[in-house]
PLY file of the C-alpha trace (Angstrom):
ply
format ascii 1.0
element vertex 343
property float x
property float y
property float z
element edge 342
property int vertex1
property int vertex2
end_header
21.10 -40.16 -44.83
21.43 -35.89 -46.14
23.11 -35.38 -42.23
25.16 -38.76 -42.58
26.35 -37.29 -45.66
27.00 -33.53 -44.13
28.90 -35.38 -41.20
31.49 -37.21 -43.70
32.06 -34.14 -45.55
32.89 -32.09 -42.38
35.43 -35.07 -41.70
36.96 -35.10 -45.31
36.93 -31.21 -46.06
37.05 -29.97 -42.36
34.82 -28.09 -40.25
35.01 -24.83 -42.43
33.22 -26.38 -44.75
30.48 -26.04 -43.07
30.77 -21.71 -43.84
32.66 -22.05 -47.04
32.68 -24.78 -49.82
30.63 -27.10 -51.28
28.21 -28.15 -48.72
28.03 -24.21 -47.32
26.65 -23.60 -50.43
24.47 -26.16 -50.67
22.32 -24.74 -47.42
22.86 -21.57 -48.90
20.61 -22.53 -51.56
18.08 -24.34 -49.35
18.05 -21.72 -47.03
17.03 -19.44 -50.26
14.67 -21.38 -51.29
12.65 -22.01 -47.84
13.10 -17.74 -47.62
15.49 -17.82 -44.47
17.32 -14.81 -44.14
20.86 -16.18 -43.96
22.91 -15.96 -47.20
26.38 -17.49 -48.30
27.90 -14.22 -47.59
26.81 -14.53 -44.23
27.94 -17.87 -43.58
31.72 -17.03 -45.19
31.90 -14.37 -42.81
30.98 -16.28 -39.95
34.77 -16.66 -37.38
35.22 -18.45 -34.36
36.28 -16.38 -31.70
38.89 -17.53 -28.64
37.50 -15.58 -25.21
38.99 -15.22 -22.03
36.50 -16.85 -19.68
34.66 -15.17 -17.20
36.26 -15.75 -13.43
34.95 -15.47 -10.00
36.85 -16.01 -6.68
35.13 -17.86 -4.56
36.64 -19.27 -0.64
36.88 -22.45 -2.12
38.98 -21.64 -5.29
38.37 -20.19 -8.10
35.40 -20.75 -10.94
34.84 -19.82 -14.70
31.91 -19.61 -17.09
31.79 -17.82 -20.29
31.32 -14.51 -21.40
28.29 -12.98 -22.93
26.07 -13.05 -24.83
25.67 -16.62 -22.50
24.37 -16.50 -18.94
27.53 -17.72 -17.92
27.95 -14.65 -15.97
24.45 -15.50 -13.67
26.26 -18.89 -12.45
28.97 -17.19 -11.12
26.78 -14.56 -9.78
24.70 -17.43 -7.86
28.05 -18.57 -6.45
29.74 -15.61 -5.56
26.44 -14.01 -3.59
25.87 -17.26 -1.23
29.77 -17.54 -0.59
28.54 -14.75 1.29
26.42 -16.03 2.99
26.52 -18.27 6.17
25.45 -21.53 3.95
27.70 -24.23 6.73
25.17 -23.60 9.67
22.27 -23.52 7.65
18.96 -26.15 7.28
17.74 -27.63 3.80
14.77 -24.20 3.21
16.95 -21.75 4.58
20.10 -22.93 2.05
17.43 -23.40 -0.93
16.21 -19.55 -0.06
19.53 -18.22 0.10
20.33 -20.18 -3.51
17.08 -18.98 -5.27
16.81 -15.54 -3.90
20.92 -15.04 -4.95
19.44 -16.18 -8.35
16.97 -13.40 -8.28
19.78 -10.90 -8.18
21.64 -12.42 -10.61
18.94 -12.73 -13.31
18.72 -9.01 -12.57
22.21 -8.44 -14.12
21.21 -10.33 -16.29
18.44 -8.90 -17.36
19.85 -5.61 -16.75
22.88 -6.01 -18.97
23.59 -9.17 -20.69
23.60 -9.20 -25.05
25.95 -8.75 -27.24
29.48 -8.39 -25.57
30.23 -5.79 -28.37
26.37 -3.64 -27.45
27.13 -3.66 -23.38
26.93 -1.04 -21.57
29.17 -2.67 -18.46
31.61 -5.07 -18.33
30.64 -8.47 -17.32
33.83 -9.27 -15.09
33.42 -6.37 -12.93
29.99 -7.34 -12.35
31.82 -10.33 -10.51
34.01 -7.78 -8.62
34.21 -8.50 -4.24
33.01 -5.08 -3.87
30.04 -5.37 -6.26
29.14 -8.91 -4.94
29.37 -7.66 -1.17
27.34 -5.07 -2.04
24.40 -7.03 -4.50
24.24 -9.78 -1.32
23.01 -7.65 1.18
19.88 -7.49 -0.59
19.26 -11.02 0.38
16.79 -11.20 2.89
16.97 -14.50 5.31
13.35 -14.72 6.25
11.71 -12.91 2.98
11.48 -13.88 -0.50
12.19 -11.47 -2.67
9.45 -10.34 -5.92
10.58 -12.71 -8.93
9.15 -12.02 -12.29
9.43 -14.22 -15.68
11.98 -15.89 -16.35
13.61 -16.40 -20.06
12.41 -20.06 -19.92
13.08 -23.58 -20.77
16.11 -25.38 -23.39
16.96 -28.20 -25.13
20.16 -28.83 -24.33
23.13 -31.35 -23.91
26.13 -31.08 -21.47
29.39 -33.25 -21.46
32.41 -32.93 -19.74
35.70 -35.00 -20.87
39.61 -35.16 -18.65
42.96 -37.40 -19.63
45.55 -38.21 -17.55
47.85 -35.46 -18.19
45.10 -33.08 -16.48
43.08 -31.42 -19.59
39.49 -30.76 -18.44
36.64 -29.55 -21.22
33.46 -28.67 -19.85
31.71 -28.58 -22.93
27.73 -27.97 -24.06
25.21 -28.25 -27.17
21.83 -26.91 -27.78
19.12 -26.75 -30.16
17.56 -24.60 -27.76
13.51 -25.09 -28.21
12.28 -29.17 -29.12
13.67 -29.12 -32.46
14.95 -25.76 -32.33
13.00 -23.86 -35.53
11.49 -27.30 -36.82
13.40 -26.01 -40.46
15.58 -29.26 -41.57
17.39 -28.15 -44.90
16.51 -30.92 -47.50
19.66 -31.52 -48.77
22.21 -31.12 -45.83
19.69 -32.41 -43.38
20.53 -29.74 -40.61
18.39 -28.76 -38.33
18.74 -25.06 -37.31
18.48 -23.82 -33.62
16.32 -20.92 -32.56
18.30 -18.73 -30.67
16.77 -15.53 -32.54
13.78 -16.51 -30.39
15.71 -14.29 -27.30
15.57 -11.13 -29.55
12.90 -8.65 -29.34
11.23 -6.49 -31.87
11.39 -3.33 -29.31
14.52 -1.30 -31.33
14.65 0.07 -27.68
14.96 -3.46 -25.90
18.38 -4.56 -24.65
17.82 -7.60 -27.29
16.30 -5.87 -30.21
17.14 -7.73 -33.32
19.51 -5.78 -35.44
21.55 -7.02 -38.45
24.76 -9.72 -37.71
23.91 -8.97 -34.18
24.96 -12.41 -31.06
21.26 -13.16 -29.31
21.54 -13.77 -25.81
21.54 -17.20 -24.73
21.85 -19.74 -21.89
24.26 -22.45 -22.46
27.54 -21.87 -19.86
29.48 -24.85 -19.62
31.49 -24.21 -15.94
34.80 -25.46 -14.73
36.51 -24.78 -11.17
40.27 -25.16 -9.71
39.93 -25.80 -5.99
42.29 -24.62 -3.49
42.54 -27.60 -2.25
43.78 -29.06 -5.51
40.77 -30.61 -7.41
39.94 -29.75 -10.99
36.01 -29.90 -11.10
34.15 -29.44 -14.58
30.37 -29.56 -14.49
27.13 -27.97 -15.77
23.38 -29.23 -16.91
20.82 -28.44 -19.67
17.82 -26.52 -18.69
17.55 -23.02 -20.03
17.19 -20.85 -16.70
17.39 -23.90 -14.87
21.08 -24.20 -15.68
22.44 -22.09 -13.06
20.24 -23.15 -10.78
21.36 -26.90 -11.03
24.98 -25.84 -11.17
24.93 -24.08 -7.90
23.15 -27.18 -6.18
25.72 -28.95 -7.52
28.53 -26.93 -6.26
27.46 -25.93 -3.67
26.74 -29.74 -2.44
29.77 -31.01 -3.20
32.46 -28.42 -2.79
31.12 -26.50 0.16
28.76 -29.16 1.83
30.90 -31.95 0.92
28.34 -34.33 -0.99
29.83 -36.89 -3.00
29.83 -36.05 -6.58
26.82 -38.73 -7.43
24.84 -37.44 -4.17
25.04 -33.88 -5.63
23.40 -34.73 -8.31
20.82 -37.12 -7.69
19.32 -35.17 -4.47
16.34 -33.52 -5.30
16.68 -30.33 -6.68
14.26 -27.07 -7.64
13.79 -24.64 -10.43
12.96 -21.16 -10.26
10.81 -20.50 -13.52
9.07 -22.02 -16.25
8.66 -25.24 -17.68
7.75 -26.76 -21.01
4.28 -25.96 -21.44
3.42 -23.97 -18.10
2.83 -20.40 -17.69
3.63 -20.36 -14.08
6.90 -19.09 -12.79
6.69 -20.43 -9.08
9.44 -22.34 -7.25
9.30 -25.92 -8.20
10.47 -28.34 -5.94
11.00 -32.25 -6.43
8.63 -34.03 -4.59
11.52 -35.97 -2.22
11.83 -32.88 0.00
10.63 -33.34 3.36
7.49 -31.38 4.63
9.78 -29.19 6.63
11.61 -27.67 3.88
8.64 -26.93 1.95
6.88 -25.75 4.50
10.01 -23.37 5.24
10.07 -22.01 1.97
6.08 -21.13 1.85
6.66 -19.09 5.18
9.17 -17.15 3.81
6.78 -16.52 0.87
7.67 -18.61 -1.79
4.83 -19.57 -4.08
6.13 -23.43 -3.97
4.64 -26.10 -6.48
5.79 -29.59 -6.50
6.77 -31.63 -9.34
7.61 -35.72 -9.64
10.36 -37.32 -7.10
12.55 -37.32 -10.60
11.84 -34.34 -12.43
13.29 -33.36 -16.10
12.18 -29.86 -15.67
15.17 -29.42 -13.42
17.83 -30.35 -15.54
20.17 -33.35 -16.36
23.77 -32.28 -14.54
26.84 -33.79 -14.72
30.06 -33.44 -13.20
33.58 -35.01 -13.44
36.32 -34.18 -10.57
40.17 -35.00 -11.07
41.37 -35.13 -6.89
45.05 -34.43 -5.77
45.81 -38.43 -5.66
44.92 -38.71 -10.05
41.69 -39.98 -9.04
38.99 -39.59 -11.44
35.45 -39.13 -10.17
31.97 -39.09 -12.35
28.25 -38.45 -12.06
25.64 -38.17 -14.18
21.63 -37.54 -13.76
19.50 -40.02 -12.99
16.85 -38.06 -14.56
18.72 -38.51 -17.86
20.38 -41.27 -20.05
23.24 -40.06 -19.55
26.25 -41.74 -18.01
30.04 -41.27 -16.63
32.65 -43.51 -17.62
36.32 -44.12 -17.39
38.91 -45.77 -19.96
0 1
1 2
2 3
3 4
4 5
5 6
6 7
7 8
8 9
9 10
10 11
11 12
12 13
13 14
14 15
15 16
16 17
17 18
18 19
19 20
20 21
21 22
22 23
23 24
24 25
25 26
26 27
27 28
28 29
29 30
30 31
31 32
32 33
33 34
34 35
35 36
36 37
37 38
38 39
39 40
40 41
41 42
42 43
43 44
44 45
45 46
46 47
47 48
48 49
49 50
50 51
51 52
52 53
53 54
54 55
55 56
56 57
57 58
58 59
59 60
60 61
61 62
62 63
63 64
64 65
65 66
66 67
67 68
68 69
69 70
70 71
71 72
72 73
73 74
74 75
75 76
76 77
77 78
78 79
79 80
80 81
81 82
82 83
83 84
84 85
85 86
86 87
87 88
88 89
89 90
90 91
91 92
92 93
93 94
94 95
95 96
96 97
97 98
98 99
99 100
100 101
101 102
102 103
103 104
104 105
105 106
106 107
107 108
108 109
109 110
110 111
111 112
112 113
113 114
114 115
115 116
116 117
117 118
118 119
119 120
120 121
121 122
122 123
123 124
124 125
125 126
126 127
127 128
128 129
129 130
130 131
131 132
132 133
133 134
134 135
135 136
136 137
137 138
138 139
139 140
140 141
141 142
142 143
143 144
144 145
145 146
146 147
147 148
148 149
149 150
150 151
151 152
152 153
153 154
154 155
155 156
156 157
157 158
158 159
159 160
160 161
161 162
162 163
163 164
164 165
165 166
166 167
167 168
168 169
169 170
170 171
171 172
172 173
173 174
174 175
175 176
176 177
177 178
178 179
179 180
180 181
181 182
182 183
183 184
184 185
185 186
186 187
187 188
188 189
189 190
190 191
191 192
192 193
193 194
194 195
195 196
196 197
197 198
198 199
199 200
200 201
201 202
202 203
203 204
204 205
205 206
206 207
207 208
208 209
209 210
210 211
211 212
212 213
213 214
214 215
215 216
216 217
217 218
218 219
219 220
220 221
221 222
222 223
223 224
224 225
225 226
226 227
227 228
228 229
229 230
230 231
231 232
232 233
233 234
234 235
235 236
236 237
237 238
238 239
239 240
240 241
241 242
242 243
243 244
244 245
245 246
246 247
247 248
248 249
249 250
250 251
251 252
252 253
253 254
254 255
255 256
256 257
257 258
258 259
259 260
260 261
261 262
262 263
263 264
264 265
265 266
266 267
267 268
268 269
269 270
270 271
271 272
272 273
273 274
274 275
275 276
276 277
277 278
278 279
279 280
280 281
281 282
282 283
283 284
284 285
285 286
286 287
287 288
288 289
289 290
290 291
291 292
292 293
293 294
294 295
295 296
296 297
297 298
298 299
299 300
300 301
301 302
302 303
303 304
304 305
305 306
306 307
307 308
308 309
309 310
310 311
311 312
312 313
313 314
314 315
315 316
316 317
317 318
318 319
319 320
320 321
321 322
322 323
323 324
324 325
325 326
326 327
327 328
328 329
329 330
330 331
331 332
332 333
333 334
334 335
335 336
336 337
337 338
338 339
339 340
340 341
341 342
């Protein structure tokens, strides 16, 4: 009943209530009292900010994510190294390789340079550059997996993407990040706060140290593409580190493979990293691919585990795409309970 309440007063007063007014104060004062840093002052000074989103050129038309501190910029990294590559004349292990070992490099950058947009060192669209991306792929070895170390890990996290008639697209995403995010629900609001801070580090020398009114890195990147053919594609998943993963199986199936939209999705897919619970960061692969492609992946050294025919640890995707005729196309995850609909 408190978050029933919170929702009608963000409908009566507006959404800045939730920073300034009544209810702001009242998590002010629960926040106090449970001994959470964040103050009133802190919430007043919170703005929205509009960002131009991050773009790559790709062959088949051209894709955008969003800017740090998000990840945004490793799904177009993904994307831009295997247009590279030779993907058309390849088998099932030698397209997976290519995918997770372009993912390699781009959790690099990643790693490398991604926090606050206002602390980086390098700008994140000329990390998407031709000349860059030529230059990053020809570390991608066809018969060799590369070294991988640990990943950032797992999310809780909701996708949804919405288009009308007259063309709009929103590719749009939630998260909580961690089951339940921090587990603090403020008694009187009945909010549940996320725990992004988790991605900061207490190393002042760490790209991510934690420093006063300072964005933590995180990985929600909702994606959207404009074909050159003319389709308007929005799509992305939940997953944490599995996001860009499943978003360039998606793509990559439908817009350069030519996979229906629902195929794309429900073929089994693979994560690169941890799941809930696991220390290990092998490849995981859903148990519906053939022997052959596992067995192509271990000899090029991939450290392969299998997990169920229908696995969540590899994400719930969706995908809506708006073709030249005004048709509207859905999909949504089998893994999920999600769905697409039309009306």
């Amino acid at each position: 009943p408190q978050l029933a309440q919170t929702l009608s007063m963000l409908c009566e007063d507006g959404l800045g209530s939730f920073y300034r007014g009544e209810l702001a104060d009242s998590m002010a004062a629960d926040m106090e009292k449970l001994g959470m840093p964040v103050t009133r002052a802190d919430l007043a000074a919170y703005k929205p900010q509009r960002r131009v989103p991050l773009r790559l050129k790709h062959s088949k038309g051209e894709i955008y994510n969003l800017t740090p501190p998000t990840q945004g910029l490793v799904s177009l990294a993904i994307l831009g190294l295997t247009d590279r590559l030779p993907l058309e004349g390849m088998d099932e292990s030698a397209t997976i390789h290519s995918i997770v070992e372009a993912t390699k490099l781009a959790f690099g950058l990643r790693d490398r340079f991604i926090t606050d947009p206002r602390m980086m060192t390098q700008d994140a669209q000329s990390l998407l550059d031709p000349q860059y991306l030529d230059a990053l792929a020809t570390r991608i070895k066809p018969h060799s997996a590369a070294d991988w170390g640990k990943g950032k890990g797992p999310g809780d996290t909701v996708w949804m993407g919405v288009m009308d008639s007259s063309g709009l697209a929103v590719s749009f995403i939630q998260s909580i990040y961690h089951e339940f995010g921090s587990g603090v629900v403020l008694p009187e609001s009945g909010v549940l706060w996320q725990n992004r801070g988790a991605s900061f580090s207490l190393d002042p020398d760490h790209l991510l140290a934690l420093a006063p009114g300072k964005q933590p890195f995180h990985t929600l990147n909702p994606a959207a593409a404009r074909l050159y053919d003319g389709r308007t594609l929005v799509y992305g998943s939940m997953g944490g580190d599995g996001q860009p993963q499943t978003q360039a199986a998606v793509f990559i199936r439908h817009v350069v493979q030519g996979q229906s939209l629902q195929q794309a999705i429900s073929g089994p897919r693979w994560l690169l990293g941890r799941t809930w619970g696991e220390s290990s960061d092998s490849l995981k692969l859903e148990g519906r691919f053939d022997y052959l492609t596992q067995a192509g992946l271990r000899q090029r050294g991939h450290d392969v585990e299998l997990l169920p025919d229908f696995s969540e640890a590899v994400g719930h995707a969706g995908a809506i795409v708006r073709h030249t005729n005004g048709m509207f196309e859905g999909a949504s995850d089998p893994r999920s309970n999600g769905s697409a609909a039309g009306f």
